[in-house]
N, C-alpha and C positions, 0 to 999 in steps of 0.2 A: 206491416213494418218494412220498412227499406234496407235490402241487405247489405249489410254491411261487409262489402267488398276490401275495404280498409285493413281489415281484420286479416284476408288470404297474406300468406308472409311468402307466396308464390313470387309476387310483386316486388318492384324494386320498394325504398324507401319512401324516396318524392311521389312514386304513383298511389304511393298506400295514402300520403298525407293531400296528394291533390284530389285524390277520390273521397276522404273523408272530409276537408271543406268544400268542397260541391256539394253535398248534401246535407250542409247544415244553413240552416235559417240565419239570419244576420243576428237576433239577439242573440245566439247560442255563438256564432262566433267573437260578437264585443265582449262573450262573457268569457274569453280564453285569452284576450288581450291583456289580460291584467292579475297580478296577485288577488287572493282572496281575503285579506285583511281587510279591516274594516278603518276606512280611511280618517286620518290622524292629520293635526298640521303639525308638525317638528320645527318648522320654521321658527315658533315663538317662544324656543328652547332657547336658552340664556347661554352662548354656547361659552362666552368673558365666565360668568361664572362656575360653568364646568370647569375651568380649567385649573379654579382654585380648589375644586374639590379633592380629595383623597382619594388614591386608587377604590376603596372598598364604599365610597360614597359614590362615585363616577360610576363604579359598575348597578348599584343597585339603583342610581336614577335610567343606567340603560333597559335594566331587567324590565324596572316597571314599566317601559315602554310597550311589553307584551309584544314584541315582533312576531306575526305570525307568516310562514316564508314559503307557501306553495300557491299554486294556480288550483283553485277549485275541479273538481270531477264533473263529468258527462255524465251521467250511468245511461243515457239514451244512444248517445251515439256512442256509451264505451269508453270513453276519454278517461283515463285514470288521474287523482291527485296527483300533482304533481309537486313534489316534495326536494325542499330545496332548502343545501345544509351552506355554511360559509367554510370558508378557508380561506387561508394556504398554509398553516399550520398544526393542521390535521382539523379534524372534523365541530368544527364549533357549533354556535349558534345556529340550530335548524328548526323544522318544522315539528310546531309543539312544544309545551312547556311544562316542568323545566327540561332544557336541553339536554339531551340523553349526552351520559359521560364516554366522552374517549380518551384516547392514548395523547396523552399532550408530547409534541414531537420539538425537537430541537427550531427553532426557529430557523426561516429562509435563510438569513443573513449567513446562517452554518452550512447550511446545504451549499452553497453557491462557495465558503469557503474551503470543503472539500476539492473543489476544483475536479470531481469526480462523477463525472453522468450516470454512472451505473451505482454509485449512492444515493444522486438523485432519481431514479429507477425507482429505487429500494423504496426508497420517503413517498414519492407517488401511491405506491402498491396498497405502503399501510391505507393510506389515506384513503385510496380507493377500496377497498378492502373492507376497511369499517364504513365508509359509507355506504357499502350497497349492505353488510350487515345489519345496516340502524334503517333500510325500505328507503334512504333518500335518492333520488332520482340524478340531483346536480350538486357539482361540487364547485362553488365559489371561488376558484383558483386553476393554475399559479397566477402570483401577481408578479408582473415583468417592468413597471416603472422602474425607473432608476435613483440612485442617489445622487439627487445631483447635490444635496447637502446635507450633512451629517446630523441637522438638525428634523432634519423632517420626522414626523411623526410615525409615519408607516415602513422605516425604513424596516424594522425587524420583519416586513410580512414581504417585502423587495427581497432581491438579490443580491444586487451588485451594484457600482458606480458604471461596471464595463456593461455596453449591452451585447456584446458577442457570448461573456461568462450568460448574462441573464438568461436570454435567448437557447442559450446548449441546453442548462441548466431545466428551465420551464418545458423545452420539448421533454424532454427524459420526463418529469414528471407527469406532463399530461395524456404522453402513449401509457404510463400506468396507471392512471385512473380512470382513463376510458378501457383499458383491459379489460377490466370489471362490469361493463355495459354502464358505466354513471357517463352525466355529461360534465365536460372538464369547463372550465369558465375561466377565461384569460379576464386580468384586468390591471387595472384601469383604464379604459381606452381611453384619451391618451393625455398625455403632461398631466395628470396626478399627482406631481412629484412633492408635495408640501400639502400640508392639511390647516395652515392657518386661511380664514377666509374662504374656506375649500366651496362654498355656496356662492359666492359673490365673485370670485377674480377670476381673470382674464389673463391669458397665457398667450405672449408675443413670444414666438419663434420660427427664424426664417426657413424654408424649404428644407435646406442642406441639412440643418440641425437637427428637426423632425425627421428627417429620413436617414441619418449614419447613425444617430442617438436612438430617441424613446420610440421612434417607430419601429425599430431594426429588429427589437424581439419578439414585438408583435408580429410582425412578419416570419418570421422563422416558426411562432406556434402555430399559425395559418398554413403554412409552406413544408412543414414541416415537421410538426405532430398534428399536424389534420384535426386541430380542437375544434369543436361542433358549437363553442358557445364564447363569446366577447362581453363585457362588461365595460358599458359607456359609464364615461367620469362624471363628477361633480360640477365641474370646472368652464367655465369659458374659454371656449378659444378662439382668439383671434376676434373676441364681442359676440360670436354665438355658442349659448349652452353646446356642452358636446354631447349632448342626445337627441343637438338639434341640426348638428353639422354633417350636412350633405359629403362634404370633401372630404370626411374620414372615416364616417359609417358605411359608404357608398362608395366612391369612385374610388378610395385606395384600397380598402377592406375587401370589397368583390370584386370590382373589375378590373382592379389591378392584382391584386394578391389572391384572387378567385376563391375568396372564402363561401360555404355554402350552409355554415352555420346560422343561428340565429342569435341578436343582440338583445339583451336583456340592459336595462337600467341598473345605475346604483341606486338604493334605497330612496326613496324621493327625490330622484336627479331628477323625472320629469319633468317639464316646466309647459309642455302645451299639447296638444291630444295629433291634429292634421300635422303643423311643419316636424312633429319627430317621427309620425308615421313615414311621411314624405321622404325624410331623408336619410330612412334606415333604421330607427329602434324598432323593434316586433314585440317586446314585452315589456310592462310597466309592472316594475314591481315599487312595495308588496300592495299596493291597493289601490283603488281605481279614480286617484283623486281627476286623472287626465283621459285616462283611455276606460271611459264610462259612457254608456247607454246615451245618455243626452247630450255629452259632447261631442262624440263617433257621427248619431244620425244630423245633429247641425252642420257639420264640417260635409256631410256628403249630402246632407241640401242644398250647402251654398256651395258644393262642387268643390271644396277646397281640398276635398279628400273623395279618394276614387274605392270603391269597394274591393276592386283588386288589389287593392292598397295593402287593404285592411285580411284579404286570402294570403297574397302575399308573403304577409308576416306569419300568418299561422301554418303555412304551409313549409317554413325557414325552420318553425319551432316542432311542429310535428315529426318531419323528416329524418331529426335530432333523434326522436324518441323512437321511432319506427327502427332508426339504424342500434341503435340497442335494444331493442324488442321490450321497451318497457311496459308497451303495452299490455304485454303479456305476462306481468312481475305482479305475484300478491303481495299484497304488504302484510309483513310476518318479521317484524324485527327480531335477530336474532342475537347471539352473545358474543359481545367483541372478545379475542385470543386476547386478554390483556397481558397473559406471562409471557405470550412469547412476542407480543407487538413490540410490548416494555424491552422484550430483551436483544430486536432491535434496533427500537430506539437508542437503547444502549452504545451499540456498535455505531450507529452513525453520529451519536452525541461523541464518539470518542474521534471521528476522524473528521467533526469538524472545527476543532479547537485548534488554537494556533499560539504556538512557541514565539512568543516577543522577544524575550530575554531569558537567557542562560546565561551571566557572565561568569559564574562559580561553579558550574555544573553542579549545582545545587538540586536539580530536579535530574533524574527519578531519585524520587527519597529509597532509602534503605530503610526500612523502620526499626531495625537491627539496629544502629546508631543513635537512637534519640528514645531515650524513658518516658520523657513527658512535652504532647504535641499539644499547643493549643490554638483552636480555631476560635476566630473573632472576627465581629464586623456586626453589622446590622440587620436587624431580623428577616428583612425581604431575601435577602441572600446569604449570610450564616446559618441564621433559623429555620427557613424554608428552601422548600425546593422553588428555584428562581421559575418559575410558569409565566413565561413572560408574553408583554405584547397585550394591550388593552383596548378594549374595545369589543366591532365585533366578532373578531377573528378567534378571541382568545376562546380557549377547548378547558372545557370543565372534565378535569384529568377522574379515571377512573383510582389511581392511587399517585401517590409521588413519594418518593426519597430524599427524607432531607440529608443536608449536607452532614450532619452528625454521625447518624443511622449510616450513610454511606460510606464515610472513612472508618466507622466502627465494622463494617461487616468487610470492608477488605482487611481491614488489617490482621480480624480472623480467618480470614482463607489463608493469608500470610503466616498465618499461626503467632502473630506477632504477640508480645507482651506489653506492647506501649500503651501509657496513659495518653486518655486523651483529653482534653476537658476545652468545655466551648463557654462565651462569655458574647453575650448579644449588647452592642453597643447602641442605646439609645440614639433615636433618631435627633434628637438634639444636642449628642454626646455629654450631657449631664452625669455620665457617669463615666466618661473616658479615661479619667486618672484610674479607679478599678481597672478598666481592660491594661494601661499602661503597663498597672505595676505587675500583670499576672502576663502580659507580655516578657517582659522585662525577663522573668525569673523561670520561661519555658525555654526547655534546649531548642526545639522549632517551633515558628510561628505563620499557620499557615490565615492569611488576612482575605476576604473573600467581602469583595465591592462593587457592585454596577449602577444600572439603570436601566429601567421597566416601560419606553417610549408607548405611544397611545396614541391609535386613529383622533379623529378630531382635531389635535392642536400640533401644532410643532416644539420645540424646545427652544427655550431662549437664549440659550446654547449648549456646545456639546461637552458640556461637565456633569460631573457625578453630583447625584442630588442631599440634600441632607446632611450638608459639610463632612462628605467621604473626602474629598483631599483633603483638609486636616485631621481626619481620622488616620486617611493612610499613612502623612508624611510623618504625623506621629510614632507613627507605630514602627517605620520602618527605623524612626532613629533610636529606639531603644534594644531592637535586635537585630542584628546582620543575618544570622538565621532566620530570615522571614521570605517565605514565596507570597504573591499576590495573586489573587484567584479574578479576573474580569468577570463578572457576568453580564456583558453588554445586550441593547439592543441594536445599537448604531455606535462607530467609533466616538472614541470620547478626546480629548483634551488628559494630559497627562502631567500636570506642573510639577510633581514628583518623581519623577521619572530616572532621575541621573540618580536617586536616590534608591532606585529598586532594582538590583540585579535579576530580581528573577520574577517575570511575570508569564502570566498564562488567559491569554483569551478563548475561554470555554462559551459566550453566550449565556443566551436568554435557554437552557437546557430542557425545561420544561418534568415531565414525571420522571427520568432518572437522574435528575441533576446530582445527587450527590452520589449515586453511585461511578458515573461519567467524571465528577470531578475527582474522588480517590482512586481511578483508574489509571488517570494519568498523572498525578501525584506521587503515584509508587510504581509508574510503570510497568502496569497491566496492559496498557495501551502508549504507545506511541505518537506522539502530535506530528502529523502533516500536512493540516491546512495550511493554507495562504491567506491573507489578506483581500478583502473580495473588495474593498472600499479603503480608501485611503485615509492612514490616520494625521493627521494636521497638527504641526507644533505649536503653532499658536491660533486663537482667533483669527488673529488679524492677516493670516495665512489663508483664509478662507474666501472664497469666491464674492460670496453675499457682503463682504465686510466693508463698513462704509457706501453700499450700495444697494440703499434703499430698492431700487428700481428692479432688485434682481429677486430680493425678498427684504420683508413682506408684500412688496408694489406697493406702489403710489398712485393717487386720482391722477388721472389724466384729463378728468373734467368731465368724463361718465357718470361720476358718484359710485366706481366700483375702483378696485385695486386693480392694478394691471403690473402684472410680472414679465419684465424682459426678461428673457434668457441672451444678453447683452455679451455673453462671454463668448458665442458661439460653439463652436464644438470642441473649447477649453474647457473641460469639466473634468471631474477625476484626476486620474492621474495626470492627464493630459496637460488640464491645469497649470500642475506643478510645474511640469518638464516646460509648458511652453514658457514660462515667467521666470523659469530657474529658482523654484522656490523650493527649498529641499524639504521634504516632509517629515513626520516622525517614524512612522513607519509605512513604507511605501506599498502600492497595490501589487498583489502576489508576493510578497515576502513573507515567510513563515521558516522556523527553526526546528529542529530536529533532535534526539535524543542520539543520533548516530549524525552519520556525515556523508555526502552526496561528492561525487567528481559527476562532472560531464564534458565528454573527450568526442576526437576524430568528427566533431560535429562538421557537416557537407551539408549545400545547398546541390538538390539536384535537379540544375534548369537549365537550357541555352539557348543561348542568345535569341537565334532563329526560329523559336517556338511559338506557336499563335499565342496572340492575346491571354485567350481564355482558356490554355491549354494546361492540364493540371498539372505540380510537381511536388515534387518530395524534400524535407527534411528529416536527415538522419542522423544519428547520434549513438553514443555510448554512454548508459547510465552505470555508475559503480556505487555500490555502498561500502565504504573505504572503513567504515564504522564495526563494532561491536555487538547492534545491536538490527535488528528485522526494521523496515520501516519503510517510508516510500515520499518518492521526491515527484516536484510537479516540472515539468519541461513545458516551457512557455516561446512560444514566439509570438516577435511583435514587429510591425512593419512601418517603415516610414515613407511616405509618401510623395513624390517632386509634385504640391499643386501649392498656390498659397492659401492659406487661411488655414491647412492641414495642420496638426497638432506633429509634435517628433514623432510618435509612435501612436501604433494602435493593436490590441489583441487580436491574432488573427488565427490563432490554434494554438492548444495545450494538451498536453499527455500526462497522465501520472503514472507513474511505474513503480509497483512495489517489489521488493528487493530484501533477501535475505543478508546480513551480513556476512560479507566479502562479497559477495557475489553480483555480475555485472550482466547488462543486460541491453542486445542493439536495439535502439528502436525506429521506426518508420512511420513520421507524421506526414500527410496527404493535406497539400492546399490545392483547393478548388475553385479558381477565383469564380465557377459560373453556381458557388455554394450561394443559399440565401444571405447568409450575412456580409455577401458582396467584398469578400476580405481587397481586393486589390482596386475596388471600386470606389472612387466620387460619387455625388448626387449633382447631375448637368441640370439645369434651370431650363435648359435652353433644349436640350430633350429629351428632356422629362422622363430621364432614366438613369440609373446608374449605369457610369461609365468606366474604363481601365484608361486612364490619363499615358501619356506619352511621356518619358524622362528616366531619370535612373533611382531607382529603389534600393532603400537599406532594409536588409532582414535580421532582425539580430533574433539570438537564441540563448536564451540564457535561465534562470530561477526566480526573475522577479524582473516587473516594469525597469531598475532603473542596473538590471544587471546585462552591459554589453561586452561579456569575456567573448564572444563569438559574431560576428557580422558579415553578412555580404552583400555585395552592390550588383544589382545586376539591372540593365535598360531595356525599358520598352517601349519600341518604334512602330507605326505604321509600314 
């Protein structure tokens, strides 16, 4: 027997994996190319009719799909299962069935609204934590697309509309799930940004857009958290599948951004065995309809495909595994800490919900004031703990907290005396005049309403499903004592809105939803997120609107959809401010149960300093308030080039703060940071550049807040 030198951990990582594929025989290598499921067409899945199905019909047509999610074992050369769970959510749909239960965690869209890296830390840890708990190898996340419309379906599994928030945001998570020895899997590689058509269409965007935009956080987890694994999309770009595209598996990935990780597919994205080897995929998951035995040895008859080709890629994917010593992991699942995962989930469910509206200072409730509180709305989110996000991201929770249980068991810690009574309003509101009149006749009425977005499809817009605006607008006009409870996955449309003084966007919250939502209800917990994605006053305020071509695409005479990104690098906020469209509630905006000053704020730069030479922004945070809490301090930069948007994020701090008490702080721009804060993308050489002119830096609480600006020029 051939020793297996692979094995010595003397060795670096690469030498351990180029020493174990040199010693293996070609069939034993095409048999590591590929997931080990046993190959399926998905293609002639009805995907029109999924979309009219019901959440709990949707999910039990995916179940039955029987995904099975690892790369088969060696035991000859040693090669271990390699086991592979999804995410970015926490630990979902993995290897084996049924899916082993975990901690359902606050959805992305929360993380990214804490505005808070060392939360998003925390959210990594669990995730990693329990994965390497449950023997899984990879973890299917973070996902770093963007929002570029509030429709898209995968927004709850996204971050952000900003990709400097994404980008901070996804490193912090991904250095804590490789902590753990798992490998971390960025995705979608790349413009994944909508899931209608997500098999068929084609995504036009020019250079500059792909590089300030949806490339920018990719690059930063490459650059940045050193993630060992990428996740090519569904999607076309630019007319070739992106598992088939050389210019961004290859030339931007490695030899620009000197990624040394390896690419794995999304789930049946393959579309051909040599041009994806050629241009960069290493792994075909989950089964071998492309990178199989009799496809591999054709392609390297007719020389279309070179055998190094094919080490190459195994030696991308080994090296992975070698730098976390998985080699060496028995698989011995053990028992996830569910009480104390739960308990912080808890904590970061409470710091990522965001204060809309205060106008009465109606929130933090006193429960000392009010005998009888009743909660209403509809059973997904009154009834249940909102476990949001469907598809296959969504985590089959070890327990959750409904919304009932949750106000019931604070209001006992409270030692309170208040009735509580809840009233589940039909999803067809056939019984609405009951909840009215038991609205009506409660001293507070706490109304708890969202929406549960889902891989696969997009929404046909961003309103609440199941005639919840005339549920809310109802309800709000038979009590003035009424908070509203959001449980979004993606911003919504608000046509009630002048009507509701006091709203609270908690998310998709997942196993402590109802205890996260009576935290902040009676202020247990203080709200200081921000807005990570910008919420739109109307449709017709929206980017897509009236523009076919931007979504869902139009034939161009391919027979497929093709989606211009036609706005250029007007997207989010940017959007707004470039068109002067004023929003409903703007990106980074978020309220507070106390009250924030920010003073003596200095740009510290001059004139005569190089280019790329770093400086400072300083300030003084106060909490002028009552109450402990913490504010986010945002800068955003404006740029002398044309086609620039007014502003862009270019750093943020959050600083928590006791009341009264004030606090200096010192944020650091680094224009030679990966996310190129003071940088263009030059066509002409073919790099990001620091443009010549004079610069607005403004510092303030939110995109569209300029209490503070400076102007300062940069010459050759």
């Amino acid at each position: 027997m051939t020793e297996q030198v692979w094995l010595d951990d003397s060795k670096s990582p690469k030498e351990r994996a180029e020493a174990l594929v040199a010693a293996m025989p070609l069939e034993d290598k095409i048999g590591q190319l590929h997931g080990g499921m046993k190959t399926i067409n998905i293609y002639n899945i009805d995907m029109e009719a999924i979309q009219n199905l019901s959440e709990e019909e949707y999910e039990e047509q995916m179940t039955q799909l029987r995904v099975e999610r690892h790369v088969k074992e060696n035991e000859e050369f040693s090669i271990p299962r390699m086991r592979v769970t999804n995410g970015p959510v926490g630990v979902g749909m993995g290897d084996g069935y049924p899916s082993p239960k975990a901690t359902a965690l606050p959805m992305t869209i929360g993380v990214a609204a804490s505005f808070d890296p060392q939360l998003a830390y925390e959210y990594g840890d669990i995730i990693g934590s329990e994965t390497r708990t449950l023997g899984q190898h990879v973890l299917e996340g973070p996902a770093v697309c963007l929002h570029r419309l509030p429709i898209s379906g995968r927004n709850f599994e996204y971050f952000s509309e900003d990709p400097y928030l994404s980008g901070r945001m996804g490193v912090e998570v991904t250095k804590a799930i490789q902590s753990h020895d798992v490998i971390a899997m960025g995705k979608h590689f790349v413009l994944n940004d909508q899931e209608d058509e997500r098999f068929r269409h084609s995504v036009e965007a020019s250079d500059q857009v792909m590089r300030e935009l949806y490339l920018l956080p990719f690059e930063m987890l490459v650059k940045d958290g050193k993630i060992s694994s990428i996740m090519s999309s569904y999607n076309r770009i630019r007319g070739v599948y992106g598992t088939e595209y050389r210019e961004t598996l290859t030339e931007i990935l490695r030899h620009e951004w000197g990624f040394e990780g390896y690419v794995q597919s999304d789930f049946w994205s393959t579309r051909s065995a040599a041009p994806s080897l050629n241009a960069g995929l290493d792994l075909e998951m989950p089964d071998a309809k492309w990178f199989n035995e009799e496809n591999i040895k054709a392609a390297l008859e007719d020389q279309s495909l070179e055998e190094k080709t094919i080490d190459r890629a195994l030696i991308r994917r080994f090296t992975q595994m070698f730098r976390f010593n998985q080699f060496d992991w028995e698989y011995n699942p053990g028992e996830i800490d569910a009480k104390g995962h739960g308990e912080r989930a808890r904590k970061i469910g409470q710091a990522s919900a965001v204060l809309l509206k205060n106008d009465k200072k109606l929130l933090p409730v006193d429960p000392a004031d009010y005998d009888h509180i009743l909660l209403v709305g509809q059973e997904k989110f009154a009834g249940q703990a909102c476990n949001g996000g469907g598809g296959s991201s969504k985590v089959e929770p070890i327990y959750t907290v409904k919304p009932e249980d949750g106000l019931k068991d604070v209001l006992s810690d409270l030692g309170a005396k208040t009735e509580l009574e809840t009233v589940i309003v039909a999803d067809n509101l056939s019984n609405i005049e009951e909840a009215l009149a038991k609205a009506k006749e409660a001293d507070l009425v706490i109304i708890m309403a969202g929406i549960v977005a889902s891989e696969g499809f997009d929404l046909a817009k961003p309103s609440l499903p199941n005639q919840q605006d005339i549920m809310v607008e109802q309800l709000l006009a038979v009590n003035s004592q009424s908070i509203l409870v959001l449980k979004d996955s993606t911003p919504v449309l608000m046509p009630w809105i002048d009507d509701a003084h006091t709203v609270l966007e908690t998310w998709n919250q997942g196993t402590e939803d109802g205890h996260v939502a009576a935290d902040l209800i009676f202020g247990l917990a203080n709200p200081s997120a921000k807005v990570p994605t910008t919420y739109a006053k109307r449709e017709e305020d929206l980017l897509y609107y009236d523009h076919p071509e931007r979504h869902p695409g139009v034939d161009e005479g391919d027979g497929y959809p093709v989606i211009r990104y036609s706005e250029g690098l007007e997207m989010g906020y940017r959007w707004y401010q470039a068109n002067d469209i004023e929003p409903l509630f703007p990106f980074g905006y978020g309220l507070s149960y106390t009250d924030f000053e920010v003073t003596d704020v200095e740009l510290k730069r001059t004139e005569d300093q190089a280019k790329d030479a770093a400086f400072e922004v300083t300030a003084t945070v106060s909490n002028t308030g009552d109450r402990d809490g913490a504010e986010v301090v945002q800068v955003y930069l404006g740029i002398p080039q044309d086609q620039q948007p007014p502003k862009r994020l270019i750093a943020f701090q959050k600083v928590q703060l006791e009341a009264g008490h004030s606090k200096a702080i010192s944020i650091t721009i680094d224009p030679k940071g990966s996310h190129h804060p003071l940088s263009v993308w030059d066509r002409g050489a073919h790099d990001f550049v620091i443009p010549n002119g004079d610069f607005t830096l403004y510092v303030g609480t939110s995109s569209e807040d300029n209490s503070a600006s400076f102007n300062f020029t940069i010459e050759d």
